[in-house]
Structure formats: structure tokens, C-alpha cells
N, C-alpha and C positions, 0 to 999 in steps of 0.2 A: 809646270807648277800651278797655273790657273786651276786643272780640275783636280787637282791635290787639294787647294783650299778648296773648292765647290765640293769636295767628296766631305771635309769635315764640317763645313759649314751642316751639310745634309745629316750629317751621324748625329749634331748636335739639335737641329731639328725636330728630328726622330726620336731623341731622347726626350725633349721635352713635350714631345706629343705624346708619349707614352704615359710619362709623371703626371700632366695633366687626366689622363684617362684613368691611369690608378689611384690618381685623387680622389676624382668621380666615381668611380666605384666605390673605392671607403666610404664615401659621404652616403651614395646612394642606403650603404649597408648599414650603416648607424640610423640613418632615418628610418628604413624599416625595421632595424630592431628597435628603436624609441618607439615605433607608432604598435609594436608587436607589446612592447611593455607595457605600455597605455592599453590597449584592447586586454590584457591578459591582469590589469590593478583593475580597469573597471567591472571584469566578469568576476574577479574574485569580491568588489566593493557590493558586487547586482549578489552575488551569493551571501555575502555576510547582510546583508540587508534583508533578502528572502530568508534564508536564517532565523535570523530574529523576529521575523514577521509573522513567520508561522507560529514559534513561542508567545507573541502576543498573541496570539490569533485564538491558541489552544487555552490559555489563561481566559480570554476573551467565551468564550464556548463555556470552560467550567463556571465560570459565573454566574450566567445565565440559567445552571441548571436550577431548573427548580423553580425559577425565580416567576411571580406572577406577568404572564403575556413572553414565558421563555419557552423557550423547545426540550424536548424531552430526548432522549438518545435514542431516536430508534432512527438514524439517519437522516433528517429533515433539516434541510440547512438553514444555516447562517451566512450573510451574506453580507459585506462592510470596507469599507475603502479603509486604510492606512499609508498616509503619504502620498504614494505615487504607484501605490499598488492594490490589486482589489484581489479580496479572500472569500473563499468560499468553502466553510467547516461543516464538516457533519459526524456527528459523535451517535458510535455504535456502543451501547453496553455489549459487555462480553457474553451475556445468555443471551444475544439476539445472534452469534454466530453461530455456524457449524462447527462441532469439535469434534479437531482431525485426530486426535485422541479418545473420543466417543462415540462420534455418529457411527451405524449400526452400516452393512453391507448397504443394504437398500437405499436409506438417504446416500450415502457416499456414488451409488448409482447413479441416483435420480441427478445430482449435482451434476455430475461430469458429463450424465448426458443431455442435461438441460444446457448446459454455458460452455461446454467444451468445443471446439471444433467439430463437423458431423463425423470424420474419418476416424474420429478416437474411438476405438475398444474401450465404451469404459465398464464392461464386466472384470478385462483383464484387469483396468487399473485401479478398481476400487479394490481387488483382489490382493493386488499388489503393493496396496498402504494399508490392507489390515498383514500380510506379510508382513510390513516392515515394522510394524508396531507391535509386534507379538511377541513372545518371548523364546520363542522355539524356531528350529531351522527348517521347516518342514513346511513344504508349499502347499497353500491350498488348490483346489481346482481353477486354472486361469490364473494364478498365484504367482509369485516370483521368491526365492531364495538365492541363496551366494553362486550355485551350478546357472542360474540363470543371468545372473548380473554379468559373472566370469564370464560367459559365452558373449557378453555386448560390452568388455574389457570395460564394465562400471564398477568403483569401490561397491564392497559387500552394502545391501542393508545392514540395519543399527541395530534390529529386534529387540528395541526398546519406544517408550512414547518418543512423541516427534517434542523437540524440546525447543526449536524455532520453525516458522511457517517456510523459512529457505529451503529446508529440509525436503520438502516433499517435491522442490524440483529435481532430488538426487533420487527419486523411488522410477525406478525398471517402468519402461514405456512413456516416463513425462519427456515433455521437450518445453523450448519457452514460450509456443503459443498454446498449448494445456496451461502451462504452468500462468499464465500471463491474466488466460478467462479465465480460473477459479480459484488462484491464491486467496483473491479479496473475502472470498464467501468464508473462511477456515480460520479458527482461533486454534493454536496450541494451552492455553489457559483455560479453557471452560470444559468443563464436569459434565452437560448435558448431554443425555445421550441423545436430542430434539433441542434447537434453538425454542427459547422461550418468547410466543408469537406477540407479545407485549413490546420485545425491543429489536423482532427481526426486521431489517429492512426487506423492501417491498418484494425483490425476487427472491428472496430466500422463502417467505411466504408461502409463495407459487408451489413450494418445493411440500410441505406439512399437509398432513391431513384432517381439514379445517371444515368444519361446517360451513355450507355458504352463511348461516347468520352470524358466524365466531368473524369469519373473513370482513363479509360487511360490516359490523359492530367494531372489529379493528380500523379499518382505513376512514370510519365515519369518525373515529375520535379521534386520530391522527387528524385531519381537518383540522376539527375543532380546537385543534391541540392539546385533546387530555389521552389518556392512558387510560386502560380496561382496569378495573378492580382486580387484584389476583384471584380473588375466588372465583371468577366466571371463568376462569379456565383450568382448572387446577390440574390437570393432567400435562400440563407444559411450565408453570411456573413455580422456578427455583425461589422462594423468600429469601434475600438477604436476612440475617441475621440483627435481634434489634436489643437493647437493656430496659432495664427499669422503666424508663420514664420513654422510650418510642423513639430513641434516637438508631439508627441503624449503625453498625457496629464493624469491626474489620477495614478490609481494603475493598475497593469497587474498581474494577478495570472497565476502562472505555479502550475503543478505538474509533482515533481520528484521522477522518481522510479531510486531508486538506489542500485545496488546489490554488493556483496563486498566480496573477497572469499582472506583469511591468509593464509600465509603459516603452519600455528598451525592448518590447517585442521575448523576455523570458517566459514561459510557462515551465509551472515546477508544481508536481503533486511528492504529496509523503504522507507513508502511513504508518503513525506512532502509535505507541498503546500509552494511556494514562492512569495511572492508579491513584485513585481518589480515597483520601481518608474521610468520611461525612463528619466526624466527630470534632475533628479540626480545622476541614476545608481545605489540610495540604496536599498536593497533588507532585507530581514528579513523573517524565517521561523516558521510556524505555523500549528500548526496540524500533529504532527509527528505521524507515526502510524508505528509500525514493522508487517510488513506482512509475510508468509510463502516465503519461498526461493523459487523463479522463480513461482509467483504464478500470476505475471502480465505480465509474458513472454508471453502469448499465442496472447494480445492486439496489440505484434507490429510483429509476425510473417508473412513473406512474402508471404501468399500463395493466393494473390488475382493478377490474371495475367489480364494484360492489354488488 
């Protein structure tokens, strides 16, 4: 009889060794989901705060434009604390891009084999986004059509204009570090068949064929922070449109790269397009894209000497 009760006294033991250990456990697992919820309320509170930070940031930027001792869009930053975060804007006019819609074989060259990785074919691939921008199914030499996409099991080219900059990571031979070093340099929006050297940032520049005194007379006013008169270049500048009395007229598209580094250790870049009405000063943003952090830094680096 003795180890009959010592055998239950133990079962009962055991039990309550067990209950306290499945306690502990529940508990351990609720603290780490509370402390999971916490981590997962303050990255969504760090993103809606980035969020909005950028919105002021880019109202902050269109203000400025124009304004006497302001910066002018051809990439030259803005630089400014808000809160607990610091910003850093720079507003591209749309005639200071490449358009992937326009530029001619030879720019589209020069691009990809200036910024692209050195391994890229980029004969093929310039080939290969007037292919897919064309209207016809018919490749050109180093080209790509639907028999070639089919063979690398990619959806057909569009053989229409590119209608977002996404687009041109689905074109036959890109991947995401082509796609990565030359998305920034590329507007779907502009007309130009040559960025207008008035609002190209600094490496896009590199790319035109500029007189050294057009080049230096550029980056000497940049300094100073004016802008060329349009008539000293008139083989590259598109006029806005203007009325009666000298106001400029229609919509004006910027692009803004904006980077943005918390003190919570986030860094966050995005690159919007803004269309600006002059005549009312309303603006409204479209085409939000998050980009890799400092991934369009290399566009406005100073290393082109006068």
C-alpha cells in the first residue's frame, strides 16, 4: 500500500509539473506576440509618419520653386529636418529625362552603357525597347519580338509606348540590376527625343552632345542657382506653353526623388511624379514608386568639371 500512494502522490506531481510548464509556455507566447504587435504598430506608425513626411516634403520642394534664393528642378537638393526625420528632395522637370518613349537608338545606347552593369549587351537592349515600343511584330537586328520572349518563357512585348517606367523591367534581356542602374535616368511622359540640358541632372548631361562652353555655362549657373536663357540652346529646349500676359499655361510634371533617413535607424527613398498647374499652384502626385535607398544618387553626383 505504501508505494501505491507514493506511485499517486508522483502521477500528481508530474501533473502539476507539466501545467506549470504549459503555463509557461502560453505566457512565454503571448509576450512574444504582444512584443511582435508592438514591433509590427511602431513600423506601420515609422511608415505612416515617413508617409506623410515625404507629402510635406514634396509640397515643401514645390514651393520653393521659383521662389527668390530657391532651387530650380534640375536635381539640386533640398535638404531639412521635420520632427524626428531629415529629408532630402530633389525635383527633376520632365524635359530633363530620357524618354523611353523618344530617345533615339544611340542615346538609349549611350544610357545603358554608361550606368548599366559592364556585362550588359546594351546594343541588344536598346534594340529590344525600341522593339517593344513599336507597333509591329518584326525584330530588328539584336531585337527582340514574341518568338524571342517565348523562347525565355517571358509574357509577349506590348508593341506599344511604355505607359509606366515598370514596364521596361518586363523588356527581353533586363533583370533587376539593369533595371535598378537605369530606371532613374527614363520618363514615360516626355516628348523629347534629347533631354532638355536646362533641367538634366548632372549624369544625364555626360550623355548629350554639348559643347564644352554649353556644358560649362550649364553647371556655372547651376552654382549660382540660375538657369540658361532658353534661346542659348535652342536645339534641346522644349518652351512650355505661355497666354496673354506671360503666365505659363497647362500642366508641368516634376519628378521627385526623395530620401528620408529616422532616427529609429529607417531609411526610405521614393520616386513620385508631380504635375504642377503654374496658373494655380495646385499640384497632385502620381506614380509613387519606392526605390532602393540612394539608388538615384549616382544622377545628380558632381563629377562633371566645367
Amino acid at each position: 500500500m505504501p508505494i501505491k500512494i507514493h506511485s499517486q502522490k508522483g502521477y500528481i506531481l508530474l501533473a502539476v509539473i507539466s501545467m506549470l510548464t504549459i503555463t509557461s509556455m502560453v505566457a512565454a507566447i503571448a509576450v512574444s506576440h504582444a512584443r511582435l504587435e508592438a514591433t509590427l504598430f511602431r513600423t506601420a506608425l515609422d511608415s505612416s509618419k515617413v508617409r506623410a513626411g515625404i507629402n510635406t516634403a514634396i509640397a515643401r520642394s514645390v514651393f520653393f520653386l521659383g521662389e527668390q534664393d530657391g532651387f530650380t528642378a534640375n536635381g539640386l537638393p533640398l535638404s531639412f529636418d521635420l520632427e524626428d526625420m531629415s529629408y532630402k528632395v530633389r525635383l527633376v522637370d520632365d524635359r530633363g529625362l530620357l524618354g523611353l518613349n523618344s530617345a533615339d537608338r544611340e542615346l538609349l545606347e549611350k544610357a545603358i552603357e554608361q550606368f548599366a552593369p559592364l556585362d550588359t549587351d546594351s546594343k541588344s537592349l536598346a534594340s529590344a525597347i525600341l522593339d517593344w515600343r513599336d507597333a509591329d511584330s518584326d525584330p530588328r537586328p539584336f531585337g527582340a519580338e514574341a518568338r524571342a520572349y517565348s523562347n525565355q518563357n517571358l509574357p509577349p512585348p506590348a508593341n506599344r509606348p511604355f505607359v509606366h517606367i515598370a514596364e521596361l523591367g518586363r523588356v527581353a534581356g533586363m533583370n533587376r540590376q539593369i533595371f535598378a542602374a537605369i530606371a532613374p535616368l527614363f520618363s514615360v511622359s516626355t516628348k523629347l527625343p534629347s533631354p532638355d540640358p536646362q533641367f538634366a541632372p548632372l549624369a544625364i548631361l555626360e550623355l548629350l552632345d554639348l559643347a564644352p562652353s554649353e556644358l560649362s555655362q550649364i553647371i556655372s549657373n547651376r552654382e549660382n542657382g540660375q538657369t540658361l536663357a532658353p534661346q542659348t540652346i535652342d536645339n534641346f529646349v522644349s518652351k512650355p506653353e505661355t497666354n496673354t500676359t506671360g503666365q505659363q499655361t497647362g500642366t508641368i510634371i516634376y519628378h521627385a526623388f526623395v530620401e528620408v533617413n529616422t532616427n529609429t535607424g529607417i531609411h526610405r527613398a521614393e520616386r513620385l511624379q508631380v504635375r504642377l498647374t503654374p496658373t494655380t499652384g495646385h499640384y497632385d502626385l502620381y506614380a509613387r514608386q519606392v526605390i532602393n535607398y540612394g539608388s538615384s544618387e549616382y544622377m545628380f553626383e558632381e563629377n562633371i568639371k566645367p
